[in-house]
N, C-alpha and C positions, 0 to 999 in steps of 0.2 A: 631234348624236350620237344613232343609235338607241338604243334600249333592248335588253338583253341578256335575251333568254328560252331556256328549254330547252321542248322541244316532245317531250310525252310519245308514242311512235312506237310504234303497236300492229303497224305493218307493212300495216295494211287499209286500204278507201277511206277509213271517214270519214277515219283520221289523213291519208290522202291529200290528200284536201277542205282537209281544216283546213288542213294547210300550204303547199297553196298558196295558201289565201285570205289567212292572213296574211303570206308573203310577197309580195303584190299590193299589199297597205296599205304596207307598205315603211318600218312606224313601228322593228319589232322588227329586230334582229340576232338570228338564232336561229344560238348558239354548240354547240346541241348536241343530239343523239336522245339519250329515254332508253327502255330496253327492257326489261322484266321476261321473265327467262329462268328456263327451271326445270331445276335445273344436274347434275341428275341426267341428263334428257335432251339438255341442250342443245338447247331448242326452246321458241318465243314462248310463255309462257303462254296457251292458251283458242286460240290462234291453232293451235299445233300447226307451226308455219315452223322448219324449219332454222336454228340461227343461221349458217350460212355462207349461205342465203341474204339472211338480215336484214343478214348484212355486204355483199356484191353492193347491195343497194337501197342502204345509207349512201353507199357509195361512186358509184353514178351520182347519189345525189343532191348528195352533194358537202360534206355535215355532219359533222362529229365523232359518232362515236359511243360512248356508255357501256352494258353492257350490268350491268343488277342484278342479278345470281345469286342466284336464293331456293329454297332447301330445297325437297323433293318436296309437302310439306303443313306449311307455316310456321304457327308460333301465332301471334295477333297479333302478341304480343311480338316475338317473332323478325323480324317482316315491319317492323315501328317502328323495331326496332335498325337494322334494314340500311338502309331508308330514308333513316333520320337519317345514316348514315355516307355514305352517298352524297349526299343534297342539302348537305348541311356542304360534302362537296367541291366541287361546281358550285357555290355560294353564293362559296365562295373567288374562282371565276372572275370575278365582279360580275354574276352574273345573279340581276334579282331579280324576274323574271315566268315562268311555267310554263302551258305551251301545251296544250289537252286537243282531244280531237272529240269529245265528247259532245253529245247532240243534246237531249234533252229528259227525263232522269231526275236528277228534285229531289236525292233523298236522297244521289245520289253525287256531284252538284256540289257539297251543302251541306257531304261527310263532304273533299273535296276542298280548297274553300275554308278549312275550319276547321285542316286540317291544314297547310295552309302558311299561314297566320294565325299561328299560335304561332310559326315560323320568321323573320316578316319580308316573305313573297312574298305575288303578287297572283297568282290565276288568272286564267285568258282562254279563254274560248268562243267561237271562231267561229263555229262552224254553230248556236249555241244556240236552241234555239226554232224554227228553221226548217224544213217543212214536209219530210218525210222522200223524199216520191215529188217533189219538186220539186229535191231534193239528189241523189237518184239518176240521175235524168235533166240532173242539170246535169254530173254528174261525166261522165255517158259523152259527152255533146254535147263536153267539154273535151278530148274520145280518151284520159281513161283505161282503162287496162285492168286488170283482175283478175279473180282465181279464189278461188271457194269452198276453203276448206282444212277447216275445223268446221262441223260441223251440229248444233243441237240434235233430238235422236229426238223430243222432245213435240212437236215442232213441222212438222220435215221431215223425209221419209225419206232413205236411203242414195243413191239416185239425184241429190240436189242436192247431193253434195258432188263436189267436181273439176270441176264446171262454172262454164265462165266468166261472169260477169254481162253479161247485153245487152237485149234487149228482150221476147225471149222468157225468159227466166228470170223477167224482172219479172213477166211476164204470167202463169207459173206457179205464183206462190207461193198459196196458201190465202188466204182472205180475214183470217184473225187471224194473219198471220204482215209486221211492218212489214217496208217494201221496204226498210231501211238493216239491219234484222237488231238495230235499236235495243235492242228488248228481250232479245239475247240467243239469237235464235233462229239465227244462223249468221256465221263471223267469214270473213274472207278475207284475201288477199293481192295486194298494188298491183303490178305489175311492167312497166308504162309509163303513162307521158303527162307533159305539159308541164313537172315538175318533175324530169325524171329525163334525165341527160345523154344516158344509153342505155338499151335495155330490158332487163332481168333476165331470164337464160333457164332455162329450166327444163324437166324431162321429172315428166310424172306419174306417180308412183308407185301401189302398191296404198289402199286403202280400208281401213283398221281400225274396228271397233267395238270403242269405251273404256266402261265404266260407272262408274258411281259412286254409293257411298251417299246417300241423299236423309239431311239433317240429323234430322229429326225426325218418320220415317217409323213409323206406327202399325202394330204386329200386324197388325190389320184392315187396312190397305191391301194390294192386291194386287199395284204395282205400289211397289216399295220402292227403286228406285235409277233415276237419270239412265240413259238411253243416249245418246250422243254418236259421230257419223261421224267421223271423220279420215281427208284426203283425203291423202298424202305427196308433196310436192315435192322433184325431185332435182335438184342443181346441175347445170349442164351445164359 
């Protein structure tokens, strides 16, 4: 009998990666996506995706989906309570592994593991550790496909959002900018390859710039808030 995991579904490549490397292993049964939504706009956190897109991908992919609604600007607290109300539920179901795509950031695996530690669950890293420009070119050699949706300003300009990832977008980035966007520098959207019954269609919408307060931004700084691209994808 496999093992019953929920696989946490950012809607981007790695999550893409990840799941279909673990179901290749063929140990887990994954009962389910789960999706942080911010329920004021109804759209992936950091990701910026539509959730009627996010439901279009569940559905060619063929998984249950949960979608976690969390407030415009949660306090921890709040983000804990909802958490907990939600993994209790999937816990119910007998799943007791939890799927991520994180590639190589300590502090979030550590604050990950610890947190389903007090619950009873194991986490699972597929791509953990593995070389980022060797993940990027495996995922398009396997005929994935996806589009930039978020861009980080520190990092990329407004030009690199709405474009799709290929060989030339690799060969574009800055030299301090990782080709999986690891650190943050820009999220996307999966909308074909080998795990997806059909492809997910879509029409490109406009480009917004969002800002945001930097947490602990000095007088003396000049630059006191994030800028961030938002690329808009429209269901078709």
């Amino acid at each position: 009998m496999k093992t019953k995991a929920l696989f946490n579904w950012s809607s981007g490549k790695d999550s893409a990666l990840a799941l279909y490397k673990i179901l290749q292993e063929d140990q887990y049964e994954i009962s389910t996506l789960l999706t942080s939504i911010n329920q004021e706009f109804q759209r992936i956190s950091m990701h910026g995706v539509h959730v009627s897109l996010l439901e279009k991908q569940a559905e060619s992919l063929g998984i249950p989906l949960i979608k976690m609604e969390l407030p415009k600007e949660p306090s921890m607290e709040e983000y804990q309570q909802i958490m907990s109300k939600t993994m209790a539920g999937i816990q119910a179901q007998g799943v007791t592994h939890s799927v991520f795509g994180d590639i190589f950031l300590e502090d979030l695996r550590k604050y990950r593991e610890d947190q389903l530690n007090t619950i009873g669950m194991k986490a699972i890293f597929p791509l953990w550790k593995q070389d980022t420009s060797n993940l990027i070119h495996e995922f398009l050699e396997l005929g994935f496909k996806t589009i930039v949706t978020c861009v980080n300003g520190t990092y990329l300009d407004k030009s690199f959002a709405g474009r799709i990832i290929d060989q030339k977008f690799i060969d574009d980035l800055p030299e301090n900018v990782d080709p999986c966007g690891e650190n943050g520098e820009f999220h996307t959207f999966t909308f074909d390859g080998p795990i997806f019954k059909n492809p997910v269609h879509f029409e490109i919408g406009e480009t917004v710039k969002k800002t945001y307060p930097k947490p602990k931004a000095s007088p003396e700084e000049e630059d006191r808030e994030y800028i961030f691209w938002f690329c808009d994808l429209l269901l078709k």
